[in-house]
C-alpha positions in Angstrom: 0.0 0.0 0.0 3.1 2.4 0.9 4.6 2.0 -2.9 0.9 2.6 -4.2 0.6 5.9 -2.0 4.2 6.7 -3.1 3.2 6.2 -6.7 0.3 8.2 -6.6 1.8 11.1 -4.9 4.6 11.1 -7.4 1.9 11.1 -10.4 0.0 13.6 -9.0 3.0 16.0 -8.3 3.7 15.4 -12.1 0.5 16.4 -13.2 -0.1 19.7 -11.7 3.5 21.0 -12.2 3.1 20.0 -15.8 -0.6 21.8 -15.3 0.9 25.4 -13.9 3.2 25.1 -16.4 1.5 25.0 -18.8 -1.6 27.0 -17.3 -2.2 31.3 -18.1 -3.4 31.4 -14.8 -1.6 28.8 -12.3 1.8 28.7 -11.1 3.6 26.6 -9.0 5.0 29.6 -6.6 1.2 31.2 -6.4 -1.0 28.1 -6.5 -3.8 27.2 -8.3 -6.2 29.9 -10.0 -9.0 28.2 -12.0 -10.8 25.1 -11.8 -9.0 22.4 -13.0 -5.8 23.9 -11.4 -7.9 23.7 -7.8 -8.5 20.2 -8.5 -5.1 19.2 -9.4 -3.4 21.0 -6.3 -6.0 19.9 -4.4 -5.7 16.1 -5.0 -1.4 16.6 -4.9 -1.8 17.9 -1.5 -3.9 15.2 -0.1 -1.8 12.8 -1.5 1.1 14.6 -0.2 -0.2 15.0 3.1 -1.3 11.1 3.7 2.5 10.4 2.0 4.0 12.4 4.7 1.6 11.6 7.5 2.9 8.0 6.7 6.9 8.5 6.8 6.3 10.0 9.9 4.6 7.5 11.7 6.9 5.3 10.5 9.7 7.2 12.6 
């Protein structure tokens, strides 16, 4: 389950940089700024959040 979580985190860390670069309106040092951007970020920083939660209960 870890390497899946891992996995996941990694993809969607991929996808939204590759989304605020791409983006007019998102950037990675300001954050999202339309809808599919808020999504995105939003679903990176869950997955980042349960990632990290996880390494550190590990400790």
């Amino acid at each position: 389950m870890a390497d899946d979580l891992h996995a996941r985190y990694m993809a969607a860390t991929r996808t939204w940089h590759k989304h605020a670069g791409a983006c007019g309106h998102c950037t990675k040092e300001v954050g999202p700024r339309c809808s599919a951007g808020s999504r995105l970020y939003e679903s990176f920083a869950r997955l980042q959040d349960a990632y990290l939660g996880r390494q550190r209960r590990a400790r």
